[in-house]
C-alpha positions as a Markdown table, in Angstrom:
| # | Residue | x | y | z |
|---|---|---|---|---|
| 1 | Unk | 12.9 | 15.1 | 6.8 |
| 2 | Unk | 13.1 | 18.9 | 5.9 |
| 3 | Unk | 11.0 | 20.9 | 4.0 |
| 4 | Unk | 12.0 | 21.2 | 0.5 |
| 5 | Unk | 10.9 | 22.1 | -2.8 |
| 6 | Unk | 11.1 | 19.7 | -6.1 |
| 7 | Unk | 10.6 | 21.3 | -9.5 |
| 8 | Unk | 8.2 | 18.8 | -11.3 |
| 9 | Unk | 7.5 | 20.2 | -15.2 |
| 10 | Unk | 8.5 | 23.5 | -14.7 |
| 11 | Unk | 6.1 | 23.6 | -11.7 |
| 12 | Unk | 7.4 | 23.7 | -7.8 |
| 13 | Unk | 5.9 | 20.9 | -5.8 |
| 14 | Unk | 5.6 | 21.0 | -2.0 |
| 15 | Unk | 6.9 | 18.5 | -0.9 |
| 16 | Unk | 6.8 | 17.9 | 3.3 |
| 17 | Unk | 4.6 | 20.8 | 3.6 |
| 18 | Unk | 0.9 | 21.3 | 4.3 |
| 19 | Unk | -1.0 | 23.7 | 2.3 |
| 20 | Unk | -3.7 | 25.8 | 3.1 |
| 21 | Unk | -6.7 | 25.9 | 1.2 |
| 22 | Unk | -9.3 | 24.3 | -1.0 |
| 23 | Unk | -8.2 | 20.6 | -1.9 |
| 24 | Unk | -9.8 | 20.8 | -5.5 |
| 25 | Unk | -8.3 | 24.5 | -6.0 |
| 26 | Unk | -4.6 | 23.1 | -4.6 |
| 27 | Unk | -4.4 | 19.7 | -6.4 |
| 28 | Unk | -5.3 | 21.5 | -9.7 |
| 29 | Unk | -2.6 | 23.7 | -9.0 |
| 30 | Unk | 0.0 | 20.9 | -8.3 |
| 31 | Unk | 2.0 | 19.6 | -11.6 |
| 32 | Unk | 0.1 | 16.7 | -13.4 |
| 33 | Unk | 1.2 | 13.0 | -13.0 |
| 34 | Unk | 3.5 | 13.8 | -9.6 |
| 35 | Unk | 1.8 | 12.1 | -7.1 |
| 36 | Unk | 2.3 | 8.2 | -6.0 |
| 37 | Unk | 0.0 | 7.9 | -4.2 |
| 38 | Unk | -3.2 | 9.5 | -2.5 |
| 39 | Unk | -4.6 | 8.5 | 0.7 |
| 40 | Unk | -7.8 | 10.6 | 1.3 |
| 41 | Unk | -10.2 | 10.5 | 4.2 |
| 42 | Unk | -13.3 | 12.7 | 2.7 |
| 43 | Unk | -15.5 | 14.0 | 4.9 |
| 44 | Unk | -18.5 | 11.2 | 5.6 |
| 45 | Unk | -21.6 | 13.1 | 5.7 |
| 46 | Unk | -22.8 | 11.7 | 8.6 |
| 47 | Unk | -26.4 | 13.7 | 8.4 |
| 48 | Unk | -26.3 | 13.8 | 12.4 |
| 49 | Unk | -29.9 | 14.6 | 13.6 |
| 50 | Unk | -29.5 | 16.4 | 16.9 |
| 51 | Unk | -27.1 | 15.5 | 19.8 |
| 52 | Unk | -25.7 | 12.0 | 20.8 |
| 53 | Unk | -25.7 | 11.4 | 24.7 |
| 54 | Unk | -24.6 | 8.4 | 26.5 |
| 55 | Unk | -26.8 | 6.1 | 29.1 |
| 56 | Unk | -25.0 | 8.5 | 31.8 |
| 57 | Unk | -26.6 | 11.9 | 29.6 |
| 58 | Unk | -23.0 | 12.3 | 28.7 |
| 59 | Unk | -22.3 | 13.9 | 25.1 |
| 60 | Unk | -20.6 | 12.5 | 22.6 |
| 61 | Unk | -18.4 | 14.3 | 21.2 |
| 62 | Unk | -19.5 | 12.9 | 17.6 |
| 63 | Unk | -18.6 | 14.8 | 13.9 |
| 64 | Unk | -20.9 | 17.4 | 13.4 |
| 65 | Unk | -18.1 | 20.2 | 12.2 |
| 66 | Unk | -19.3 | 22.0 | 9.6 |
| 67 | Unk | -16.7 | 20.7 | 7.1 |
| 68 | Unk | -19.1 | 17.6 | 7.4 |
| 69 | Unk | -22.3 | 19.1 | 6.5 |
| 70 | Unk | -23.9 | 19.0 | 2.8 |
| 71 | Unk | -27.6 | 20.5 | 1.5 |
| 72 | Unk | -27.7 | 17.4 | 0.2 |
| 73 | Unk | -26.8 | 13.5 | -1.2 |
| 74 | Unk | -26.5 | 15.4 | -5.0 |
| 75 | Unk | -24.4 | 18.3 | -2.8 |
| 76 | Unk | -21.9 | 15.3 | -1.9 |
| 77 | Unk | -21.7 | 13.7 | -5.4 |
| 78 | Unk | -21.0 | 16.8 | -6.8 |
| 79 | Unk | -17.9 | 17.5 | -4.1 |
| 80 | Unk | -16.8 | 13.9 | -4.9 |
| 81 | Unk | -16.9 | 14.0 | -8.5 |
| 82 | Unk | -14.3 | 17.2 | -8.4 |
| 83 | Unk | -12.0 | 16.1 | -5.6 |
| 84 | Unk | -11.4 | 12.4 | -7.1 |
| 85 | Unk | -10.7 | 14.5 | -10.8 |
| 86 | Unk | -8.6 | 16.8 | -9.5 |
| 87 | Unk | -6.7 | 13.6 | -7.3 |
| 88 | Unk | -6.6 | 11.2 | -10.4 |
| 89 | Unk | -5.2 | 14.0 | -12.9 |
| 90 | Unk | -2.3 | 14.6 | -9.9 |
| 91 | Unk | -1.8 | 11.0 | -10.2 |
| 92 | Unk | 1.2 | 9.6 | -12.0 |
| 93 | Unk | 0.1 | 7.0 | -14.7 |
| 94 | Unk | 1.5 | 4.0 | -11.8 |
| 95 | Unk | 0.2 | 5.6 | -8.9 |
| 96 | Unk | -2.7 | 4.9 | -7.1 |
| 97 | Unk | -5.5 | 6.1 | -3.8 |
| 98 | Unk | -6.8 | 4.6 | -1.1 |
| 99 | Unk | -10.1 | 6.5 | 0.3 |
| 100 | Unk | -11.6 | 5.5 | 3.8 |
| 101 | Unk | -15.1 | 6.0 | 4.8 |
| 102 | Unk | -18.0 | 4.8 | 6.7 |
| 103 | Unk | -21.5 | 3.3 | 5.5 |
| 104 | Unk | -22.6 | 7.4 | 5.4 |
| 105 | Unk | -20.2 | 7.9 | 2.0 |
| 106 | Unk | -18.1 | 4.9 | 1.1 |
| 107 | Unk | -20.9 | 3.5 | -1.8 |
| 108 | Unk | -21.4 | 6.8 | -3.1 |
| 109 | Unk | -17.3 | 7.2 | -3.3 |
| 110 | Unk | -16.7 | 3.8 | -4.9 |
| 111 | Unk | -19.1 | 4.8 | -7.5 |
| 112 | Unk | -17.8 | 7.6 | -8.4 |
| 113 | Unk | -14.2 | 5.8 | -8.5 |
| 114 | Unk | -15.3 | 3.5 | -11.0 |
| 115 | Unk | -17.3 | 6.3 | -12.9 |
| 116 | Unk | -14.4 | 8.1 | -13.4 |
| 117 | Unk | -12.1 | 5.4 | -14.3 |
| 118 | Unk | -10.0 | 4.5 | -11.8 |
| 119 | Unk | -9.2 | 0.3 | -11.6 |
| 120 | Unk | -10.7 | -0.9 | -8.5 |
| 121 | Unk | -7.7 | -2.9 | -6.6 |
| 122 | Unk | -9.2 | -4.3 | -3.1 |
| 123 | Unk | -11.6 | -2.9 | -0.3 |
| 124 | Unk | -10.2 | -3.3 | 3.3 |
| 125 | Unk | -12.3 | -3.7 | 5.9 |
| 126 | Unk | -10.5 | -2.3 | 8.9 |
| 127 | Unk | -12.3 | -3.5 | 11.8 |
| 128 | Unk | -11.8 | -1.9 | 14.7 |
| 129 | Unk | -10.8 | -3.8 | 18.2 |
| 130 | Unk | -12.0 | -1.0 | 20.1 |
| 131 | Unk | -14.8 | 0.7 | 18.5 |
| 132 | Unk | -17.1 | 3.4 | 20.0 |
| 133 | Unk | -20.7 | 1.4 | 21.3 |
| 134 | Unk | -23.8 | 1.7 | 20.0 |
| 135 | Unk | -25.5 | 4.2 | 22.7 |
| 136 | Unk | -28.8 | 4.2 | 21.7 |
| 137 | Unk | -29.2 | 0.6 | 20.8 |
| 138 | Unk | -31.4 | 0.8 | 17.8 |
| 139 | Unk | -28.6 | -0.3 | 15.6 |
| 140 | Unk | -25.7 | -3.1 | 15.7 |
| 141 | Unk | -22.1 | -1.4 | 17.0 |
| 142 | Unk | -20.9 | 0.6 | 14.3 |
| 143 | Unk | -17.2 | -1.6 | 14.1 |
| 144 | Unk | -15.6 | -0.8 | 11.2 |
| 145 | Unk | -14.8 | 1.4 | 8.5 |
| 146 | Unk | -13.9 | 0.5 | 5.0 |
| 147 | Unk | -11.2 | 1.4 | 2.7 |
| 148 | Unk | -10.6 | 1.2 | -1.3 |
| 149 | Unk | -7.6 | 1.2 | -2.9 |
| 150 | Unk | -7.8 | 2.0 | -6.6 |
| 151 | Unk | -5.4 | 2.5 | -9.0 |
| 152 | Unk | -5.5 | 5.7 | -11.5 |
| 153 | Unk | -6.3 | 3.1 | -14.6 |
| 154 | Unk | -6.6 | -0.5 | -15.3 |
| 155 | Unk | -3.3 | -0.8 | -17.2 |
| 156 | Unk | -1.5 | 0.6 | -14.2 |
| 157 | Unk | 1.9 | -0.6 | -12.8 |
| 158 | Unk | 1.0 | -0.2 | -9.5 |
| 159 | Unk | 3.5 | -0.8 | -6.0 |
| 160 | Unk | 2.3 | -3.8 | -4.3 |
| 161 | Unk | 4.9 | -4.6 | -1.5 |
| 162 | Unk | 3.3 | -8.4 | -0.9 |
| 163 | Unk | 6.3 | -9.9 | 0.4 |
| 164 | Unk | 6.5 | -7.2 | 3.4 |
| 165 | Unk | 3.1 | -7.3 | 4.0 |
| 166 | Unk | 3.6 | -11.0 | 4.6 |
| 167 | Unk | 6.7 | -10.1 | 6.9 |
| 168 | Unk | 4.5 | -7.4 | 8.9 |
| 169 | Unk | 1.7 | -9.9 | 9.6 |
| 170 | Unk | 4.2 | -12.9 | 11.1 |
| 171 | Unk | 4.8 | -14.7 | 7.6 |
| 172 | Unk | 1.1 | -15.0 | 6.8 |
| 173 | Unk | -0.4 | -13.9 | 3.9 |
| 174 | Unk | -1.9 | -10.1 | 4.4 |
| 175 | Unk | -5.8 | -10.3 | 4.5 |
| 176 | Unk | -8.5 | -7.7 | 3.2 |
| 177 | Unk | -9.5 | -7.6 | 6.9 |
| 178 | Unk | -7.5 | -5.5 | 9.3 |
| 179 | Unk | -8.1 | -5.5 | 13.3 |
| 180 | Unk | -6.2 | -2.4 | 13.9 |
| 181 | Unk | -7.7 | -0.4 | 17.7 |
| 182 | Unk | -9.1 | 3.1 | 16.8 |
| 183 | Unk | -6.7 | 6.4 | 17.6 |
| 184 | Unk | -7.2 | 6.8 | 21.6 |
| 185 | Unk | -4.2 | 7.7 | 24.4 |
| 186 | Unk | -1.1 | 9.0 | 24.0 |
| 187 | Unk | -1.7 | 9.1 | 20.0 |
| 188 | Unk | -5.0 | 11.1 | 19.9 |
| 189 | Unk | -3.4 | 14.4 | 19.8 |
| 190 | Unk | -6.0 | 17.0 | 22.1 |
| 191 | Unk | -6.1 | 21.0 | 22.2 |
| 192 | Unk | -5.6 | 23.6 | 24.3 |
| 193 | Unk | -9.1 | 22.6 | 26.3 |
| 194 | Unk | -8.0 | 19.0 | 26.8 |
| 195 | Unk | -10.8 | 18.1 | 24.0 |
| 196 | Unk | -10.4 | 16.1 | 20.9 |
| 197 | Unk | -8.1 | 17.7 | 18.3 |
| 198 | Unk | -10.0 | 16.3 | 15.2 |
| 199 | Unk | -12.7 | 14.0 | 15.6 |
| 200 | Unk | -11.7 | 11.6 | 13.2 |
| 201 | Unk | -7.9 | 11.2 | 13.6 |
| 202 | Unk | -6.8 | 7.4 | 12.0 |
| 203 | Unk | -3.8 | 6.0 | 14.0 |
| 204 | Unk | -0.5 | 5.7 | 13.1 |
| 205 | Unk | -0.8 | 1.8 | 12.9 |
| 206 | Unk | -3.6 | 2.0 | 9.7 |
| 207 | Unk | -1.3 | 4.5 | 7.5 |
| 208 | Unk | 2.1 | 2.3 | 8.8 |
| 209 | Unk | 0.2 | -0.7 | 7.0 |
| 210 | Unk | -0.7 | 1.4 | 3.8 |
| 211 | Unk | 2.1 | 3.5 | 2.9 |
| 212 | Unk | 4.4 | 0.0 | 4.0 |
| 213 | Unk | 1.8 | -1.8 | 1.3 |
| 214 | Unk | 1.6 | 0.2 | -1.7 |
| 215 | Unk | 4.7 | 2.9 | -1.1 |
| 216 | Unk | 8.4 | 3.0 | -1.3 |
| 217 | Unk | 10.9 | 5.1 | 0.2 |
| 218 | Unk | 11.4 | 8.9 | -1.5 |
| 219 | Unk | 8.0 | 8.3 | -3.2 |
| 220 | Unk | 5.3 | 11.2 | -2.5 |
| 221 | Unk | 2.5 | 10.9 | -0.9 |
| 222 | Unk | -0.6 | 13.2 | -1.0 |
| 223 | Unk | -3.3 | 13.7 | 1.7 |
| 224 | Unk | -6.1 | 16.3 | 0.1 |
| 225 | Unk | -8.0 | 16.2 | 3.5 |
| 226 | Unk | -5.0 | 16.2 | 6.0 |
| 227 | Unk | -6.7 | 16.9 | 9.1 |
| 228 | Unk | -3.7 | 16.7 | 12.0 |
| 229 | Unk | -1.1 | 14.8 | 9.8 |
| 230 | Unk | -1.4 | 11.2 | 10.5 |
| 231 | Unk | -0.2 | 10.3 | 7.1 |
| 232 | Unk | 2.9 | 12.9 | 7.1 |
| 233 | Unk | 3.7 | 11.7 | 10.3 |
| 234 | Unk | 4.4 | 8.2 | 8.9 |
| 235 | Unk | 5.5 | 9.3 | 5.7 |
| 236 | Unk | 8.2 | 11.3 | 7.4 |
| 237 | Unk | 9.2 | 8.1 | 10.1 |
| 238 | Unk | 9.3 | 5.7 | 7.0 |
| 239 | Unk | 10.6 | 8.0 | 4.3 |
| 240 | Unk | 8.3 | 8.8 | 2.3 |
| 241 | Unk | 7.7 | 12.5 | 1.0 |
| 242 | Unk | 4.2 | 13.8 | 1.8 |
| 243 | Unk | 1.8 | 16.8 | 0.8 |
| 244 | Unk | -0.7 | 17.8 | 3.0 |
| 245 | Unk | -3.8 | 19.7 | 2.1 |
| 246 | Unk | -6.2 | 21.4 | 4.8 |
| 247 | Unk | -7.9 | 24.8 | 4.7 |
| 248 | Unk | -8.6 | 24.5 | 8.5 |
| 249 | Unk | -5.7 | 26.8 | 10.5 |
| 250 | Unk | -6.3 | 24.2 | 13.8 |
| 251 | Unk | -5.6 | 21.3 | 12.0 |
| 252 | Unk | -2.8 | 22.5 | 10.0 |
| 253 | Unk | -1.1 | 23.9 | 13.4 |
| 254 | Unk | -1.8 | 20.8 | 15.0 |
| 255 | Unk | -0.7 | 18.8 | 12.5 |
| 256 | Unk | 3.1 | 21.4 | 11.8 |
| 257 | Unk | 3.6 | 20.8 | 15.6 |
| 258 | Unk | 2.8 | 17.1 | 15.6 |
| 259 | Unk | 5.1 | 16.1 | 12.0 |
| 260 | Unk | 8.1 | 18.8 | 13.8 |
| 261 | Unk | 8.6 | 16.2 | 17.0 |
| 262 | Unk | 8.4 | 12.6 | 14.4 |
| 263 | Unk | 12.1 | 11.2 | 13.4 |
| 264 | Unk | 12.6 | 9.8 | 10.6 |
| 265 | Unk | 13.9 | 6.4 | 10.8 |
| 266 | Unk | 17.4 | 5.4 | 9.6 |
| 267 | Unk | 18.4 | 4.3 | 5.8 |
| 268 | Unk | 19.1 | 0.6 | 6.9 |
| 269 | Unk | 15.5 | 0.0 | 8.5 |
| 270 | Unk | 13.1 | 1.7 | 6.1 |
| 271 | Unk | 14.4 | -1.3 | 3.8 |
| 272 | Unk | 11.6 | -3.6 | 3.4 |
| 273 | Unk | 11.2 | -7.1 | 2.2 |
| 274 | Unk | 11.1 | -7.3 | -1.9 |
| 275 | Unk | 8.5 | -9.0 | -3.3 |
| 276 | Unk | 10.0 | -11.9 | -6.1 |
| 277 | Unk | 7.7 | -10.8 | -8.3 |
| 278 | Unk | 9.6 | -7.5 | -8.5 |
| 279 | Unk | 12.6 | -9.4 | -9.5 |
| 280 | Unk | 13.7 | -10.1 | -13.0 |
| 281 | Unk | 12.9 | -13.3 | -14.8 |
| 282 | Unk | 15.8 | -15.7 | -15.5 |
| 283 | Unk | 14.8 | -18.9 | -17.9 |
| 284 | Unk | 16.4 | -21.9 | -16.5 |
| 285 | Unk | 17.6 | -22.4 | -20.4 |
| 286 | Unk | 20.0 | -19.1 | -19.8 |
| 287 | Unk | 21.6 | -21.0 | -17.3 |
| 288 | Unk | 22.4 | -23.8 | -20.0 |
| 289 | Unk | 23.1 | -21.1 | -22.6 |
| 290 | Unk | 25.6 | -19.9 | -20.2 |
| 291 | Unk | 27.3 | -23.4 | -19.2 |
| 292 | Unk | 27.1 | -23.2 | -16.1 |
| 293 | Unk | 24.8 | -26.6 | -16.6 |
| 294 | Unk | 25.5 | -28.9 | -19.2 |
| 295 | Unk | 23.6 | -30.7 | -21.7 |
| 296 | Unk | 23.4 | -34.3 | -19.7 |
| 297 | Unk | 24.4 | -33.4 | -16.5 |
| 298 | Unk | 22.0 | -35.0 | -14.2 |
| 299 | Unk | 19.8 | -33.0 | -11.4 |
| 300 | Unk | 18.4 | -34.5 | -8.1 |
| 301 | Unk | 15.5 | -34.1 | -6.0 |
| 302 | Unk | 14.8 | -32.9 | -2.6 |
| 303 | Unk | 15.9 | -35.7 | -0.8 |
| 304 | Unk | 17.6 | -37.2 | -3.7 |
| 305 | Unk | 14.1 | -39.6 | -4.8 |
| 306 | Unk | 14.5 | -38.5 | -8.4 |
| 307 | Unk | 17.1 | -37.8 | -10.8 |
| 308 | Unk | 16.8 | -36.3 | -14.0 |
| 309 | Unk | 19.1 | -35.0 | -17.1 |
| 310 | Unk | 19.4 | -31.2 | -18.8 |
| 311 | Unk | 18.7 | -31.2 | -21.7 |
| 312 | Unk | 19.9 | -28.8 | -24.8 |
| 313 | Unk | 17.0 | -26.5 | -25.1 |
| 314 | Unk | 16.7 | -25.8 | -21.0 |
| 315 | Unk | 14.2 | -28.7 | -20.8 |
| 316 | Unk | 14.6 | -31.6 | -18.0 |
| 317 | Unk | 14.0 | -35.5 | -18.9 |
| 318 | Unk | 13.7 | -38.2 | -16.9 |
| 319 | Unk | 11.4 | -41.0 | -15.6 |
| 320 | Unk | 9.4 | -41.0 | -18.8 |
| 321 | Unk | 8.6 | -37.3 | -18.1 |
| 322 | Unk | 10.3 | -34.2 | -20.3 |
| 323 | Unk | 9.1 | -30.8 | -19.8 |
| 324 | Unk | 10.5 | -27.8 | -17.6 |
| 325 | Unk | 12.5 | -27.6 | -14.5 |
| 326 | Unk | 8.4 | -26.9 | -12.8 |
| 327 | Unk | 6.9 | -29.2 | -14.8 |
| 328 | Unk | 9.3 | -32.1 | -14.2 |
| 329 | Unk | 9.1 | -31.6 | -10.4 |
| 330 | Unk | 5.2 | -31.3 | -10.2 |
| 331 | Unk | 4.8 | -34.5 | -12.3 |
| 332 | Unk | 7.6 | -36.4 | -10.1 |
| 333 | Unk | 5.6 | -35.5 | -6.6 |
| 334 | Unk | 2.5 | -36.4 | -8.3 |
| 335 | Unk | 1.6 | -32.3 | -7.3 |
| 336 | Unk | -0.6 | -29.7 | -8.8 |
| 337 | Unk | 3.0 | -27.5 | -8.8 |
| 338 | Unk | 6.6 | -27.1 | -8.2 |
| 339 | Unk | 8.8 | -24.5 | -7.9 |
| 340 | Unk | 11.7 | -26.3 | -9.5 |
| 341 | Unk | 14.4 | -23.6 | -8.9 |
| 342 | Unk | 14.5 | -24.3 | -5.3 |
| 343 | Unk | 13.5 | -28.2 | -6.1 |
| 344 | Unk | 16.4 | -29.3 | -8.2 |
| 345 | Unk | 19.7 | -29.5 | -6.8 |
| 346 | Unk | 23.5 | -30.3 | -8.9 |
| 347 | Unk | 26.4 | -31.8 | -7.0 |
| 348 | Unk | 30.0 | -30.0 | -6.7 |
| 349 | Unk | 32.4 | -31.0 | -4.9 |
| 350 | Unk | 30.1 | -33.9 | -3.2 |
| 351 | Unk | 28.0 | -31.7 | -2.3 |
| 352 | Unk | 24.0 | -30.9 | -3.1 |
| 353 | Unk | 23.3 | -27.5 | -4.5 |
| 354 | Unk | 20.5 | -25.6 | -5.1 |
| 355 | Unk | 19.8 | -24.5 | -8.6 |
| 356 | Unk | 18.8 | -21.2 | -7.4 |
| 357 | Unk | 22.1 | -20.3 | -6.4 |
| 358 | Unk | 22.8 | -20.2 | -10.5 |
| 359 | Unk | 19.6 | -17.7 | -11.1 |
| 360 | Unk | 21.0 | -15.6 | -8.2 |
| 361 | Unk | 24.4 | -15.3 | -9.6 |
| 362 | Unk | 22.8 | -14.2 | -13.3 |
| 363 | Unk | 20.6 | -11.4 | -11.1 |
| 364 | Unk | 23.9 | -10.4 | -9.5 |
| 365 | Unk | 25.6 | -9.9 | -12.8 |
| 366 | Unk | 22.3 | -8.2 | -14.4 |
| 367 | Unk | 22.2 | -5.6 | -11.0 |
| 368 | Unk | 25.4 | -4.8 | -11.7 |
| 369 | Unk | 25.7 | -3.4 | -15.0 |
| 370 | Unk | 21.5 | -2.4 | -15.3 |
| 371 | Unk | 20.6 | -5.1 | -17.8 |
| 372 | Unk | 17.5 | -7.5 | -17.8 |
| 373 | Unk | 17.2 | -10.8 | -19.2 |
| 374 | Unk | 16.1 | -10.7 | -23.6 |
C-alpha cells in the first residue's frame, strides 16, 4: 500500500502515514466527516503506586510512561472530553469508534461517549487466554480488557460485516466475548535493548476481527493513539487505508519500520462474505409482476408435504391458509417462521426449483444497470 495523499474538501488527508504530534491538535486539523472509522486505545491511567515485582523480586515491566500519568480523575475527563470531540467531528455521519480500555478508564470513557452523543453499539469483552497473573495476590487475575464500539449518532448507517463475522468464527454466530491470547513472541515487536517496544501493543488477531467487523476495503481508518501500528499493519494486509497519530518519535519509528515489511493481501482474498441484509429487497409480488410466476401456478414444499397456488397480488393460498410466501410456510410447519424464498420450490422441466433462484436473477438484472427495487 503506498503512501498517498487524498484531497478531502479542499483539505489533503494523510492517508497511510503516521503523523506526529498532539492527537486533538491533528484530528482538528484533518477535513471533517473523512474518517470511517476510529479505533483508539487511550492511555488507561493506571495510577501505579510504586514498583511491581514478581514472587522471584523480578520487575514487571508494567505502564508507568509518562504518557500514562494524569494530576488527576478531572485531569482525565478533561483529556477525554477533547480527544472523543475532535474524533467524532472527524467522523463521517456513517462511521463509527471502537475505544479499548481496562477497569482504570473504560467507565469514565463510556460516559463520556454517551455524553457527547455518540450511539452506543456493543461492548466486547476480549478475554485474554494468556493474561499477565496477579503477582501480589490481593486481587482476582486481571483477564480481560473491554472494548466499545459506538457509532458517531443514533441514526447512523453503520458497516456491520455479520455474515463474515459468522464465517471467521466457523459458521457460528460472533459473540460479545472474544478469547483472543495477548501480543507476546514473534508479534511483540522489542527495541534496540531486547526490551518491550510499547507496553501495551494489542495483537494483530484483535484489530483482524475489528476492521474485518465493522470495515470494508479502501475505507480509512484512524488510530489517534497509534503507538507501534498494530492497526496500520492490518489495515495495510486487509486493504484498508489508515492514519496514524503519535507524538512519541520511538513509536512512530517502530511502527514506519514494522507497516514497511507487512504485504498487503491480494484483490481476490480481501473479499469477504456479504451480509443479506446488505442486499436489496425483492417482494415476491415482483416476481409475479414480472411473469416469471403465474397467477395459479402451484408451489411445493420442502419435501413436497404441501402445495399451494400464487395468487394475483404476490400472496400464496392454500390449505385454508392465505397470506405471504413466509407466512404460508410458517403456518404449514406449524413454526414461529419461515423463510419462504428458500422454502417454496416451482417445477420446470420435472424438476424442483428453488424460488430463490427468481430473486437472484431480479438482483442480477438490478446489479447490472445500478437500480433498486420501487
Amino acid at each position: 500500500m503506498a503512501t498517498k495523499t487524498k484531497v478531502e474538501q479542499g483539505n489533503p488527508l494523510p492517508l497511510n502515514q503516521i503523523v506526529p504530534g498532539d492527537c486533538v491538535e491533528v484530528m482538528n486539523s484533518l477535513p471533517a466527516g473523512s474518517v470511517d472509522l476510529i479505533f483508539a486505545d487511550p492511555p488507561y491511567n493506571l495510577q501505579l503506586k510504586g514498583e511491581l515485582h514478581r514472587p522471584d523480586n523480578s520487575r514487571v515491566d508494567a505502564v508507568d510512561d509518562h504518557w500514562d500519568q494524569f494530576s488527576s480523575f478531572a485531569a482525565y475527563d478533561k483529556f477525554t472530553r477533547e480527544w472523543l470531540a475532535a474524533a467524532k467531528r472527524v467522523l463521517k455521519p456513517n462511521g463509527a469508534i471502537w475505544v479499548i480500555g481496562s477497569y482504570h478508564n473504560i467507565f469514565r470513557v463510556g460516559a463520556t461517549l454517551q455524553d457527547q452523543g455518540f450511539w452506543m453499539l456493543n461492548d466486547v469483552i476480549w478475554r485474554k487466554s494468556n493474561p499477565m497473573p496477579n503477582f501480589r495476590g490481593k486481587r482476582l487475575t486481571n483477564a480481560h480488557e473491554t472494548l466499545i464500539w459506538a457509532s458517531r449518532d443514533e441514526a447512523a448507517k453503520y458497516t456491520f460485516n455479520y455474515e463474515a463475522l459468522k464465517e471467521l468464527n466457523d459458521g457460528v454466530q460472533m459473540r460479545s466475548d472474544w478469547v483472543l491470547p495477548i501480543c507476546t513472541g514473534h508479534e511483540r515487536l522489542k527495541d534496540e535493548h531486547g526490551d518491550k517496544a510499547h507496553p501495551t501493543q494489542k495483537p494483530e488477531s484483535l484489530l483482524h476481527r475489528i476492521l474485518i467487523a465493522t470495515t470494508n476495503p479502501g475505507d480509512v481508518v484512524l488510530d489517534p493513539f497509534f503507538g507501534t501500528g498494530t492497526t496500520g499493519a492490518v489495515a495495510k494486509m486487509l486493504g484498508r487505508d489508515f492514519i496514524g497519530i503519535e507524538r512519541e518519535d520511538a513509536y512512530r519509528k517502530a511502527a514506519q519500520a514494522r507497516i514497511d515489511r507487512v504485504r498487503k493481501f491480494d484483490a481476490s482474498a480481501l473479499e469477504i462474505t456479504g451480509s443479506k441484509r446488505a442486499e436489496p429487497r425483492v417482494p415476491f409480488g415482483q416476481v409475479v409482476e414480472r411473469g416469471m410466476l403465474r397467477p395459479g401456478e402451484e408451489l411445493f414444499s420442502i419435501g413436497n408435504r404441501f402445495k399451494v397456488k400464487v395468487r394475483a397480488d404476490g400472496t400464496l393460498i392454500g390449505n385454508d391458509v392465505k397470506g405471504s410466501i413466509h407466512q404460508v410456510g410458517a403456518a404449514l410447519e406449524g413454526a414461529p417462521s419461515c423463510n419462504g424464498w428458500t422454502y417454496w420450490h416451482y417445477k420446470r422441466d420435472g424438476k424442483m426449483v428453488p424460488i430463490d433462484l427468481l430473486r437472484q436473477q431480479i438482483r442480477a438484472e438490478m446489479e447490472a444497470d445500478g437500480r433498486r427495487p420501487n
